[in-house]
N, C-alpha and C positions, 0 to 999 in steps of 0.2 A: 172289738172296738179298735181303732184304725189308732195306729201311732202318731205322735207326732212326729215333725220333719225330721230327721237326722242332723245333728252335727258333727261334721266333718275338723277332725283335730289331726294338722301332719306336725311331725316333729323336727329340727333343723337342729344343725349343729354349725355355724358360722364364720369362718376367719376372716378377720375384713384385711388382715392386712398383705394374704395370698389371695382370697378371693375362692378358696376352696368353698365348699357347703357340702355337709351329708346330708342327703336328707332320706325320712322314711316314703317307703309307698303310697302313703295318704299325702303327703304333701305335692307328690308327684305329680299325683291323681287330679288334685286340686288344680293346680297348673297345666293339668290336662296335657301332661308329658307321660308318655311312658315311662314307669320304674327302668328298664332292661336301656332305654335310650338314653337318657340322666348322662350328662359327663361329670357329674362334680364339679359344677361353676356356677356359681352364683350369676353370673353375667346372661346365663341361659333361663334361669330364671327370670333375671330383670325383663328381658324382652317380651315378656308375658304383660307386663305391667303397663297401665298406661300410663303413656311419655310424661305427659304432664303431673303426674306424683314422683316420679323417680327423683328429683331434685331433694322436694322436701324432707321424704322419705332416707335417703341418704345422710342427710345430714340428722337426722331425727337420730338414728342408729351410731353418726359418729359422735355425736354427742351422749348417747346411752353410753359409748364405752367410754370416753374419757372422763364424765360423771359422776359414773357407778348408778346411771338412772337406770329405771324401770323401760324397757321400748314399751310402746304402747301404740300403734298406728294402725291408720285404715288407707286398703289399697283397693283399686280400682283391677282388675285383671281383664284382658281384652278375650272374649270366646270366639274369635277365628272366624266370626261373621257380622263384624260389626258393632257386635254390643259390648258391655263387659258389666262384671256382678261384683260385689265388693267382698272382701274378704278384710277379717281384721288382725292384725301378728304382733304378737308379743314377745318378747325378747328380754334377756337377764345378764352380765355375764358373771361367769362360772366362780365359786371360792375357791378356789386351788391356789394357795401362795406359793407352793411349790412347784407349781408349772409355770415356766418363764414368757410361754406364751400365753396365758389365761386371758392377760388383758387388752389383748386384741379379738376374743372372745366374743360372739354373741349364741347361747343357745335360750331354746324358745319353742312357740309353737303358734300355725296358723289357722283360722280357726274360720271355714267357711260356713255358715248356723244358715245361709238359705234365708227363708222368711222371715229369719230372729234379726236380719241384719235391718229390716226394715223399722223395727222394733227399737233399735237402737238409735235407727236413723231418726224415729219420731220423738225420742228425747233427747236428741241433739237439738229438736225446733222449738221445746218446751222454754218458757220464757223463767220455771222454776230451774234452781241447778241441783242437778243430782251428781250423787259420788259412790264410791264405793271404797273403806276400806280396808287395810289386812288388820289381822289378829293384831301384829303389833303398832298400829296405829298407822302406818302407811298408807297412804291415798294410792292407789289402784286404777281408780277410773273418776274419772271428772270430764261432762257435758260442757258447749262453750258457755253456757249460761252463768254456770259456774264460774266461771273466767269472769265474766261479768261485773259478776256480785261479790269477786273477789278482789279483783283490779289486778288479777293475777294468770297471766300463761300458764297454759297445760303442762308445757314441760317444766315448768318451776314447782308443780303440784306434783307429779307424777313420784311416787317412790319416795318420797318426805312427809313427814307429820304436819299439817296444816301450821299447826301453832309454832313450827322452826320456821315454818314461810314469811309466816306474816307475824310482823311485831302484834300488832293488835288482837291477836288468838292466843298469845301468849301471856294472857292474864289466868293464873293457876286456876282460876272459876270456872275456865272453860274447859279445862282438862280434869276437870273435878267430875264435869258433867258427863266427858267420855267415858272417866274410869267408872262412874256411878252405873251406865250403860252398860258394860262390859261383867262389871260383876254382878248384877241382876238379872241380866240376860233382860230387859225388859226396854220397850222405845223409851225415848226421851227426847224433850222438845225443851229449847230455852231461846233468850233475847240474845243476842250478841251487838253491840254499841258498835259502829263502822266509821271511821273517823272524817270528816270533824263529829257531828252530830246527827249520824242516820243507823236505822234500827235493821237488823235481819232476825230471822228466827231461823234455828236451824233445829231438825226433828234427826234422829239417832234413831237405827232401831238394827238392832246387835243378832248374831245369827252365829252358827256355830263355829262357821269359817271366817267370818271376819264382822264388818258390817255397813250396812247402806244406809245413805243419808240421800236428804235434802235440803234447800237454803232456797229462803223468800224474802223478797223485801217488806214490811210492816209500812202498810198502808196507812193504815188509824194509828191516832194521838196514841203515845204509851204514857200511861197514868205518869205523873209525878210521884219521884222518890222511888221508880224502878230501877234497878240497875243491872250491869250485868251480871249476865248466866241465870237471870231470874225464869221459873219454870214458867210452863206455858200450857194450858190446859190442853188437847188434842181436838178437843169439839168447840173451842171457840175464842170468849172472853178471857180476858181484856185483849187481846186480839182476833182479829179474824183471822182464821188458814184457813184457806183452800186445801181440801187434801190432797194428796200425791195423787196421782194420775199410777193404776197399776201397771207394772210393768218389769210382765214374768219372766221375758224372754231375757232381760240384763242378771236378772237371779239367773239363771239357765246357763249364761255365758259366764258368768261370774263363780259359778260352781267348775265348772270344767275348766276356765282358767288354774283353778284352785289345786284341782288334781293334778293336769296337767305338769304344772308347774313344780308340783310332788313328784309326780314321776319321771322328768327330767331329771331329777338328783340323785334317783332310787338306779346302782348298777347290779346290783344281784337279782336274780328272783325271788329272794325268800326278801330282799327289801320292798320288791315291788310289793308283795304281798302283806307287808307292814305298813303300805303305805296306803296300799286299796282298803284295809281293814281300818286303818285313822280317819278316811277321812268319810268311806261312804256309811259306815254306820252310825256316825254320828249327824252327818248330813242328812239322812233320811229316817234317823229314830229305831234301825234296826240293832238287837242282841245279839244273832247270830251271821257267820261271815264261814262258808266253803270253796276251795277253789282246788279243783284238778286239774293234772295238764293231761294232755295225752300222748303215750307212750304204747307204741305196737299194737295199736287200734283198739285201745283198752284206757279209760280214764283212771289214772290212781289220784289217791288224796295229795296236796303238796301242801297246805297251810289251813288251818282252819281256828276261828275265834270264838268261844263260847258253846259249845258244842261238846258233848261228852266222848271221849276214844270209844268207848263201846255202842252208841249211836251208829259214828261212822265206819266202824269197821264193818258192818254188813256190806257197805257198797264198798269197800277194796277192790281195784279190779275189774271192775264195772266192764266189761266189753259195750263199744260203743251203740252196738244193735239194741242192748238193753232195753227193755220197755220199760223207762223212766221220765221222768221233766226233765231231770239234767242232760240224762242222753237224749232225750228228742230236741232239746231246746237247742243243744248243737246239731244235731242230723239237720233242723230245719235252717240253720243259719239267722234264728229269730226269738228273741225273748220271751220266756214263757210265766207270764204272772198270774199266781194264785191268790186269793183274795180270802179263804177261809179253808179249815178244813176240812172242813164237808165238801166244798170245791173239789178238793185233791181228791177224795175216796171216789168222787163219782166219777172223774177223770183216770185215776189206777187206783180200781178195788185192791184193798189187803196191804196198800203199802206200809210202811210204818210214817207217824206224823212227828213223833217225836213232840219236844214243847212247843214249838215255832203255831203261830194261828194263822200266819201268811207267808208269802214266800214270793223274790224275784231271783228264775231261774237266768242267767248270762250268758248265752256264748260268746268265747275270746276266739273270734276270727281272726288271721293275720296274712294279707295276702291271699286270701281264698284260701286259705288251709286252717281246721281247726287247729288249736293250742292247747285249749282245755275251757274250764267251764269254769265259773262263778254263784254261787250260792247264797241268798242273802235269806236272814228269818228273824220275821218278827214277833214280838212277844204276844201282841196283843192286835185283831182286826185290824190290816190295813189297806186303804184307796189307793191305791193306784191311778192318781187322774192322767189324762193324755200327756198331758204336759212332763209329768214325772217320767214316764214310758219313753219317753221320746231322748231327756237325758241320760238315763239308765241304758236306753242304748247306743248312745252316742260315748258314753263313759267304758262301757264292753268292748267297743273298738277300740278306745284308749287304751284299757287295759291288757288288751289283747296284743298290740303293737309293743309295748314297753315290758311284757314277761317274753315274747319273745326276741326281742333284744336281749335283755336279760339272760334268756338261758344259753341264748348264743356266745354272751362275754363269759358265762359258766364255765361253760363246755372249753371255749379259748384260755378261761384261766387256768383250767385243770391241766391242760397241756404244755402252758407257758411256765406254770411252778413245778411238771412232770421236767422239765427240759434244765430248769436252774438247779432242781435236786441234784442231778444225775451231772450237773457242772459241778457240784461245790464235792469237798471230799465226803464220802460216807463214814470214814471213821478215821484218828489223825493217828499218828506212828507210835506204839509205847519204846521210849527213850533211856538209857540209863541212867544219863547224867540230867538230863533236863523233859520237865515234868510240862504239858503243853495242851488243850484245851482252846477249842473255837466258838464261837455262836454268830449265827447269820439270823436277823431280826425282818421281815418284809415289812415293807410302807403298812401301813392302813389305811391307805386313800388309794386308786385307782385300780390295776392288777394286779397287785401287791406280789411285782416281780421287779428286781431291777438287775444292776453290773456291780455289785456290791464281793467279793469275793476274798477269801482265806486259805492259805494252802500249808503244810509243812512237808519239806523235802529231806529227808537225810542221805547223804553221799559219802562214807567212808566216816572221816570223824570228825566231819561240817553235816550239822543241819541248818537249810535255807528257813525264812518263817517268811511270809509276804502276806501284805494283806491292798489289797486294789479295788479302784469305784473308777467303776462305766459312765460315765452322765448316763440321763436319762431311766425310766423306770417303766419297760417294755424287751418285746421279745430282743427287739433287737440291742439294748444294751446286754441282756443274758447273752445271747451270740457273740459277742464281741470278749465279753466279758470269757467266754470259751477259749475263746484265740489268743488272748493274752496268757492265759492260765498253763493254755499247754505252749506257748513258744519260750515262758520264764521256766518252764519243765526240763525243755530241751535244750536251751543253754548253761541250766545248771548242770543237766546230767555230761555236757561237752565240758564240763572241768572249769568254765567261765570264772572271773573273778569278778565281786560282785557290783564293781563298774559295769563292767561288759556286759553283766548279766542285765542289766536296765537298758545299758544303749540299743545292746544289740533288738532286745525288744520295741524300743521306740523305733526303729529303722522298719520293723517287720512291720509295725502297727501302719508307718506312711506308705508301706510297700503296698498293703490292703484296702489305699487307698479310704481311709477311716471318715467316717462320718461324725464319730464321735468321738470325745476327747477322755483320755484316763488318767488316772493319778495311783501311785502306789507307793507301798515301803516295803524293802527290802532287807531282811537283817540275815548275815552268815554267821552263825555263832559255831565255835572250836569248843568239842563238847569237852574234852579232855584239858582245856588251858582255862577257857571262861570267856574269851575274847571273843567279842562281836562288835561285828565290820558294819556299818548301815548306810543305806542309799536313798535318799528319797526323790520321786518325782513329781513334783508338785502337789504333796501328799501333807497329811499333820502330822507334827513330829510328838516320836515314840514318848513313851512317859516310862523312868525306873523306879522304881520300891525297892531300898534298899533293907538289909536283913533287921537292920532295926525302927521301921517306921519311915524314916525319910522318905519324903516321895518327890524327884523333880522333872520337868519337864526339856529331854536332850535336846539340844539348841544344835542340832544337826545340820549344815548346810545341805543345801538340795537342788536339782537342776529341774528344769520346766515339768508341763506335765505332758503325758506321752501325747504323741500324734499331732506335734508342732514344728518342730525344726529336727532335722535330718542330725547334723552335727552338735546337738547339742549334750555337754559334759555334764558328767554324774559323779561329783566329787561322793569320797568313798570316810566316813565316819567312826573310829576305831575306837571302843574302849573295854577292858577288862571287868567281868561281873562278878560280884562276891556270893560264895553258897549261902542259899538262899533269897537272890535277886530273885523279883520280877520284871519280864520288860513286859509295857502293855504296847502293842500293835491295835487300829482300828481307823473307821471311817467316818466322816465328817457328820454322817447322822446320827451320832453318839452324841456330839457336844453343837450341834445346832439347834437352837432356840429361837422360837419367834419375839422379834424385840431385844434380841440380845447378840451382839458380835463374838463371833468363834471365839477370840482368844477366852474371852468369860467365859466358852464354853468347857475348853480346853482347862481353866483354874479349878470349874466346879468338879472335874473327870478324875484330875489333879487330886482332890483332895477328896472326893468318894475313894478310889486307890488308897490313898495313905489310910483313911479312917476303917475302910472295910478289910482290909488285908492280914494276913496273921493266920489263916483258917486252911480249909482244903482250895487249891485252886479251881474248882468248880463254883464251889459257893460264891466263891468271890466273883467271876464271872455273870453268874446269875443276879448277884448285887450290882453290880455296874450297868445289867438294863433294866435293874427293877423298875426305875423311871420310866423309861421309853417304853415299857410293857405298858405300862398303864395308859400312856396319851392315847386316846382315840383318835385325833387326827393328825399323826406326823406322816410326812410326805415322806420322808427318805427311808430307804432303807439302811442295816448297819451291820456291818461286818467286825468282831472283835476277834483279836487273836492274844491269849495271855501261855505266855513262858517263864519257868523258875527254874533256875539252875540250882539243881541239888544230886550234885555228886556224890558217890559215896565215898567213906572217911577217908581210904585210901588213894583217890585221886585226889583228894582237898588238900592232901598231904605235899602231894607232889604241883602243886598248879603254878606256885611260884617258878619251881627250875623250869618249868614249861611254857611260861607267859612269853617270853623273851625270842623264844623259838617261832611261836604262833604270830608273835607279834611283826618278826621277818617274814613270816609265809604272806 
């Protein structure tokens, strides 16, 4: 039975305010540009377009960014003889508050469906209006008819709840009737009053990814004493409706938006994989969910949902020759669906069936090269119509493009957190007089690598403590973050004083002509006296715990942050510690909060030290990120460095006639 058309889904990555774009090979394709030829400009794509959309269309997108709307447009593409075919792109930007650039942002995906485009074309001419929205009530897609009957712009609908649009939807009846839709999973039809005095009905019918509607003007008298949100039968009276005109191909585009749109946000592969598992089993009613990648011409398991381990452990390993569904469905580069068991046995006598009664086999092509495979199983018989065929393998492709992405940023990140390991120290100095302990914490949003760094140096009877942040959270802040680590190394071991030891680093940092900017503290502590000297460069200042509780925060002056002015001074911070001090060292993603200014950050860090202290300096370490361990999305990463000066009896004895001595050095 013949598939239907392919849709064609590329993915973009956009900066409007360089004008860079990444984009994947399908998008390429689409544009009918070679992958290998691509410069990374958007500008080279626009020439593909034709002249007369690129206005609206630009502006369509710079309004998405400074909005925070949905893109949502259709482009016309010219094919190099004349004609051109339309293509429709979507577009988001990115949550990242921690990236300074996000909101210049647009990623997304363009979505050529072929004859589905015509489909949409022909309820663009319907005089009913149809919509589409998300799970959480956000309009999606809206026809101009819709515009119509609403007396409202597309881009005003676009990415907003109807009822924030328009005062008159926001009578709580009407949002009664959504959420009535939503938990019953079942259509819904009611009145809606249009001001001054005209009627619409609008019909709800709820799906598992979100839901689609329609809206029609009420032609006949409405009974006296109806009011709004009042229900509405589906077969007729007291009004008449026309029913919806079907139309599969907007479900089709509206599902694969849906994914899509998921796997845009998905950068692991084992996320991909959580996100191919959310959204197509319950889109298509299936129980079970397998996906292999492949590895040295042999398919292994990498995720699977519902499926028992001793099941799948007979196919570990699978070499790809294997005479199976999964491996022929990749050998052929084409989707292999089973409809029954008996199907399967007569197809590969003896296989095991396991509980599944049907099955759609996936290949993840990417670029002409298998990835691995896909596995979908249902509990009970099921159809497979053309139509379903046709996005199950247009969603293959998807998934196929976005796990190999995926295992590429894998692979990248293994390497990028291999390279910060082997920057930061492996184990810190045991001390006699001072007792010293680090933790370096990675972001949990992007490559969860940054410039975040902690060092302890001892040199005769000075040990240095530093603690330093790279902007940015990439390889090339960890690089950078190297170079500073080892040039504050080699000034200290030159005998520096811990002026010099700052400047002379800032001087090295402009010499390497920096691209990035650093901040650090510097503390010399005299293990034998107590006295430490401290520097900062545009850094947060140290916090002390003194032996009984006290906790305050050193009011240290400090000069710029590194890799700004050539000459600039790094006044030098001197005071004596008593056995038993702690000083805390650390970096700005310790006491940064979203909605809350550093210094709050700094009072609450402030006062977890005083309250948590008393104990092993470990512990107490561990309590000062027990917060930040737990946030799922902090951007930054964080660097702590904690020191207790705990001489033994005999130096403590002498530190006074010593103070005075250190205090000249």
């Amino acid at each position: 039975m013949p598939s239907a058309p392919v849709t064609r889904v590329g993915l973009f990555d956009w900066d409007l305010a360089t004008g860079a774009l990444t984009a994947d090979d399908e998008l390429c394709a689409i544009f009918e540009i070679p992958p290998s030829e691509f410069d990374g400009r958007a500008a080279t794509l626009a020439a593909r377009i034709e002249p007369a959309d690129l206005p609206g269309f630009r502006s369509a997108a710079r309004a998405a960014v400074e909005e925070g709307h949905v893109l949502a447009h259709c482009l016309r593409l010219r094919d190099g003889v004349g004609g051109h075919h339309t293509v429709e792109l979507w577009g988001r930007v990115p949550e990242n508050p921690g990236d300074r650039q996000a909101s210049s942002h647009l990623v997304g995906a363009v979505l050529d469906a072929g004859s589905g485009m015509a489909a949409v074309a022909a309820i663009e001419r319907l005089a009913d209006g149809f919509f589409a929205l998300a799970p959480d009530g956000r309009v999606t897609y809206a026809n101009h008819s819709l515009e119509n009957l609403l007396r409202a712009r597309q881009d005003e609908l676009l990415g907003r709840r109807p009822w924030d649009v328009l005062p008159w939807l926001a009578d709580p009846v009407y949002e009664d009737r959504y959420r009535a839709a939503v938990v019953s999973q079942q259509p819904v039809s009611f009145l809606v009053r249009r001001p001054p005095d005209e009627w619409l009905v609008f019909s709800l019918h709820p799906g598992t990814q979100g839901m689609t509607g329609w809206a029609a003007l009420v032609r006949q008298p409405v009974p006296a004493g109806t009011g709004p949100g009042a229900p509405v039968a589906q077969e007729g009276p007291p009004v008449s409706l026309s029913p919806p005109p079907a139309a599969p191909r907007l479900g089709v585009l509206y599902r694969v938006l849906q994914v899509s749109s998921a796997l845009t946000g998905a950068v692991t592969a084992h996320e991909v994989c959580d996100v191919v598992a959310e959204q197509l089993l319950p889109a298509f009613g299936g129980q079970r969910l397998a996906i292999g990648v492949v590895e040295e011409r042999c398919l292994h398991l990498f995720a699977q949902r519902g499926y028992s381990k001793r099941f799948l452990a007979r196919f570990a390993g699978t070499p790809l020759h294997a005479r199976l569904p999964v491996t022929d469905a990749l050998a052929a580069g084409a989707p292999l669906f089973v409809e029954s068991p008996r199907q399967l046995l007569e197809m590969y006598p003896g296989i095991p069936v396991g509980r599944s009664s049907s099955w759609a086999f996936l290949p993840l092509i990417a670029a002409n090269r298998p990835v691995g495979a896909c596995m979908l199983g249902f509990d009970d018989v099921h159809r497979f119509p053309d139509e379903e065929r046709g996005l199950l393998t247009a969603l293959g492709g998807l998934i196929a493009q976005a796990l190999e992405r995926a295992r590429l940023y894998d692979a990248e990140f293994a390497l990028a957190r291999g390279l910060q390991d082997a920057l930061l120290p492996r184990r810190l100095p045991t001390l006699p007089d001072l007792r010293v302990t680090g933790r370096y914490l990675p972001g949990t949003r992007g490559m969860e690598i940054g410039g975040d760094w902690y060092d302890v140096i001892p040199t005769g009877d000075e040990v240095s403590l530093i603690v330093g942040d790279v902007e940015g959270h990439n390889v090339a802040a960890a690089a950078a973050m190297g170079q500073l680590r080892s040039a504050m190394r080699a000034f200290v071991a030159a005998g520096h004083r811990p002026s010099a030891v700052v400047a002379g680093t800032n001087r090295l940092h402009l010499d390497l002509d920096p691209t990035l900017l650093a901040s650090c503290c510097y503390a010399c502590f005299h293990r034998r006296s107590g006295v430490v000297r401290i520097v900062r460069a545009g850094h947060c200042p140290p916090l002390l715990r003194l032996p009984d509780g006290q906790t305050k925060t050193l009011d240290a002056p400090g000069g710029p942050v590194l890799g700004v002015e050539a000459a600039a001074d790094y006044p030098e911070f001197a005071l004596r510690l008593e056995p038993g001090s702690i000083l805390a060292l650390y970096t700005d993603g310790l006491v940064e909060r979203r909605g809350s200014d550093i210094a709050s950050g700094i009072e609450r860090l402030r006062a977890s030290l005083a309250r948590r202290g008393g104990g092993r300096l470990e512990n107490l370490a561990d309590g000062l990120l027990q917060d930040a361990r737990e946030s799922a999305d902090r951007a930054d990463d964080i660097a702590l460095l904690l020191s207790e000066y705990a001489p033994p009896p005999r130096t403590a004895a002498r530190t006074d006639r010593r103070a005075d001595h250190a205090d000249q050095a």
